[in-house]
N, C-alpha and C positions, 0 to 999 in steps of 0.2 A: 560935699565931699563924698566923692561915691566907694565902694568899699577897695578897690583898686589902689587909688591914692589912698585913704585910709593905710594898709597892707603896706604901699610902697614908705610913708612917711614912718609907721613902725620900725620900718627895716633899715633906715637913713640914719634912725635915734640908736639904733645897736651897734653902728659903728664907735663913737665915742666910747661907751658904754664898754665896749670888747677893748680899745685901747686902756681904757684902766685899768682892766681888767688883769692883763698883762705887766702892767705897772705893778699894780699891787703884791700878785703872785710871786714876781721877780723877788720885788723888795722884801716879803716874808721869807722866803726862803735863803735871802742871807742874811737874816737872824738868827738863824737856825745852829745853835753853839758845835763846833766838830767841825773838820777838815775833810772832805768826801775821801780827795788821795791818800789820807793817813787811814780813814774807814776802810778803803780798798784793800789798801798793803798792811794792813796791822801798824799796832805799835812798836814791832820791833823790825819797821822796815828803815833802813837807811835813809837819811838825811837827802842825798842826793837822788836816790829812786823816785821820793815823795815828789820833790820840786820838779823831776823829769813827767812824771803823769800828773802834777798840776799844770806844767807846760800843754801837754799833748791836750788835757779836757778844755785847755785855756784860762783855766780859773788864775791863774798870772796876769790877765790882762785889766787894765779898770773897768772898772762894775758899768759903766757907760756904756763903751763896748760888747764888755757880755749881755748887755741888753740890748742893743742891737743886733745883737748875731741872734740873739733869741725871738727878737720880732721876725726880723729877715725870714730865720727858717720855719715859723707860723706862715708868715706869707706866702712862703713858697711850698706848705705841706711837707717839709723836710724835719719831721722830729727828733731824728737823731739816733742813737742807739744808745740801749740798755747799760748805765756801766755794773750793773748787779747782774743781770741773768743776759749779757752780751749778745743782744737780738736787738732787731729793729724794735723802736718804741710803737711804732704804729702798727705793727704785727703782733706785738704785744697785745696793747690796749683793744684790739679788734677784737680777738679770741676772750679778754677778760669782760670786754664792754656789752657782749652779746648778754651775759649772764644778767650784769647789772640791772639793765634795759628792760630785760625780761622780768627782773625781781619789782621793780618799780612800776611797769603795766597791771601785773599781777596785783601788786599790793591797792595799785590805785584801783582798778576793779572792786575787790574786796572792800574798799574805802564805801566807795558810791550804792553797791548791793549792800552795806549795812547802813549806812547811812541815810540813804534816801529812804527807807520803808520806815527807821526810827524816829526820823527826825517829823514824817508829813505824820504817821500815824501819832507820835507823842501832844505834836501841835492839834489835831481833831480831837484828842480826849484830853486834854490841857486838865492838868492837876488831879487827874483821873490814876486807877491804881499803875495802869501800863507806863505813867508820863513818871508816875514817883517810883518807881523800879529802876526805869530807864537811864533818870538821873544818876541816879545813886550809880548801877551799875557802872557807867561812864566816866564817872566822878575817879570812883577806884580806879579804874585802866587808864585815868590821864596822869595821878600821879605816880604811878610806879614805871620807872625808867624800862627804857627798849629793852633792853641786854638780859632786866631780870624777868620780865615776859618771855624772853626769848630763852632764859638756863629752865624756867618751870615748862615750858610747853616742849622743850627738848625731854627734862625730870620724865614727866609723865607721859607722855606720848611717843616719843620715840623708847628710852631706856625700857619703864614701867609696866605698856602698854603694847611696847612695838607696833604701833601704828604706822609710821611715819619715819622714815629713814634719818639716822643721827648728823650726817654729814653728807657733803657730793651734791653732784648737779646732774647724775642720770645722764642717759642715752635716750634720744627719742622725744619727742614731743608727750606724752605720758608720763613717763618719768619726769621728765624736766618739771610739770603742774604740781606732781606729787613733792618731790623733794623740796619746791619753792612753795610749797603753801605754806607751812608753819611761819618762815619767815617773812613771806610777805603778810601774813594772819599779824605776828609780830609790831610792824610797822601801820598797818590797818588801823590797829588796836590803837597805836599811838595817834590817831591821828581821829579819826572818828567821834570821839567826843566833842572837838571842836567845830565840827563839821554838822552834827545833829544837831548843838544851842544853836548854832547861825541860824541854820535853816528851821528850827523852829520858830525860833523869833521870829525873822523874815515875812512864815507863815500867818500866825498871830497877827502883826502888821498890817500883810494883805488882807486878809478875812474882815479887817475893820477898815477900811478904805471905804472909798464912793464909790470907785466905780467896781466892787464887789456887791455891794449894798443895791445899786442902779441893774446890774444883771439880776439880783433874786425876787428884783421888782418884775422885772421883765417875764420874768415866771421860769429860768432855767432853773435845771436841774443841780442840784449841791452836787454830784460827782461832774458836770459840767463847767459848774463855778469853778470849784477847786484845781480840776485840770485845764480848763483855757484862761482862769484869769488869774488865779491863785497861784497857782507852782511856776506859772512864768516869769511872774515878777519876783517872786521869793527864791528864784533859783540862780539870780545873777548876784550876791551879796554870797550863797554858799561858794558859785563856781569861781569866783574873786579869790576867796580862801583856801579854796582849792588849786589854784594855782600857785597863789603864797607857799606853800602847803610842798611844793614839788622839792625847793630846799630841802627843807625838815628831811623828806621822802631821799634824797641823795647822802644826807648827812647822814641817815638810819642806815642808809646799807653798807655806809663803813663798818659802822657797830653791828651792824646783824649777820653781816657777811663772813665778819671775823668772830659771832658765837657759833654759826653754824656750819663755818669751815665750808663755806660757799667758793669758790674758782673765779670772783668774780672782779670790778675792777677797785671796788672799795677795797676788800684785801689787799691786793695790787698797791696801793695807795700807803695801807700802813708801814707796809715792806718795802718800800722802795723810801719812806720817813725814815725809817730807821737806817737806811742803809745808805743815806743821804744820796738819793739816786738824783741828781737836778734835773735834767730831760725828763726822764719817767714823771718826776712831781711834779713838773710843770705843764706836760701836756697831760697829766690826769686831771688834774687842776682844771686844765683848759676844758676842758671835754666836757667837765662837771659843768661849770658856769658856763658854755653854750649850749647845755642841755635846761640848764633852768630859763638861759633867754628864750632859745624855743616854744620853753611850753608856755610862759607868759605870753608870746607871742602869739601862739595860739589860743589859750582862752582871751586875748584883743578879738582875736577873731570870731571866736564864739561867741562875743558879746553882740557881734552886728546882726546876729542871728537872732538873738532871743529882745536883743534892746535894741532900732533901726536908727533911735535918739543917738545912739553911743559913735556912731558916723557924722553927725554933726558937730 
């Protein structure tokens, strides 16, 4: 199977995959206790008002139906309009999706520049003073939750320090790096510890193999070993988790988005929960989970690069 077909059969397997997808979303969201048209008009709206804009949203019709009208207009890119801030959804979500996007490249950067130098230098001095810092410091930043990393580095850095702006998303490609660092630093944070054990271990693993053993017979060089035979095979078990990882990374920017008063489309997401917005939840919803098939999709692809096995 050459990587063509590879590619093409990945993309075959996300059709089902996007059909439940849409299943699921539907069905949670009329679990959801509250009436949207009672949320719209208040509680002191008329009886007959309520039942006229449950007519007009459709929410009158069986749940069958409204799940059909809601695949339908997926299919045809038709998301609908806002019943909270009464704008197209998809002109919405553009303008709030940018930020997202932007907050989750950032943060995955951040990820990979601390990670990758912690995790190869912890594994070359194994149990060494660097590796037993390292730990421990990591240890701490895995279990204290997103939000309270994200109220302490607001505390002191923005408040304390005025380093770093409290809130906003800036003008400008400048601005925009500044205001998004703390919180993709934030999300980094969370994620980085599990990203250094992998890829330590990994390391360790290779380094004791044969055909590591078979190279230093050969007479190469230890920073040769380590970067052609070493980091390539230890680096498809991190970039695995690392994709896992993209989840987590979408679930944080709800939570980080809404400590840092970010414009972005996790905000979007909580406001439109609360305001039982259906359209808006369900194609943020959507957006999110074909953003995590994406990037799964893509580290498939980056595996045929580092492993030519993983095409067979």
């Amino acid at each position: 199977m050459n990587r063509g077909q590879f590619i093409a059969r990945r993309l075959a397997q996300m059709v089902p995959v996007l059909f439940g997808i849409t299943l699921v979303v539907f069905a949670l969201l009329q679990l959801i206790p509250g009436d949207p048209a009672t949320t719209m008009l208040g509680l002191q709206a008329r009886p007959e008002s309520i039942a006229a804009l449950r007519q007009e949203l459709g929410l009158d019709r069986p749940l069958w139906e409204q799940y059909l009208r809601y695949v339908t207009n997926l299919a045809t890119f038709d998301l609908g309009d806002s019943l909270k801030f009464r704008v197209s959804v998809a002109s919405l979500l553009g303008d709030r999706l940018e930020v997202s996007l932007a907050l989750i490249v950032y943060a995955t950067a951040l990820t990979v520049l601390l990670a990758l130098p912690l995790g190869i230098i912890s594994a070359l001095r194994k149990d060494g003073l660097f590796d037993q810092i390292t730990r421990v410091v990591l240890m701490v930043t895995l279990v204290m939750p997103a939000f309270w990393i994200g109220i302490l580095f607001l505390t002191y850095f923005s408040i304390r320090f005025r380093l770093f702006p409290v809130a906003g998303y800036g003008d400008g490609w400048r601005e925009h790096l500044h205001h998004l660092f703390l919180p993709a630093l934030t999300i980094a944070l969370s994620i980085t510890p599990l990203l250094v054990r992998a890829l330590r271990t990994s390391i360790l693993e290779a380094m004791g193999s044969d055909y590591v053993r078979t190279a230093r017979a050969k007479g190469l060089r230890e920073r040769a070993v380590v970067t052609a035979h070493v980091l390539r095979n230890a680096l498809i078990p991190a970039l695995t988790l690392l994709g896992l990882s993209v989840g987590y990374l979408l679930g944080g920017t709800v939570i980080v988005e809404n400590v840092f008063s970010l414009p972005g489309a996790g905000k979007l997401l909580v406001e439109a929960i609360a305001a039982r917005d259906y359209p808006l939840v369900q194609s943020t919803t959507f957006v999110f989970a074909i953003l995590v098939i994406l990037v799964n999709l893509l580290t498939d692809i980056i595996y045929t690069f580092l492993d030519p096995r993983v095409r067979l």
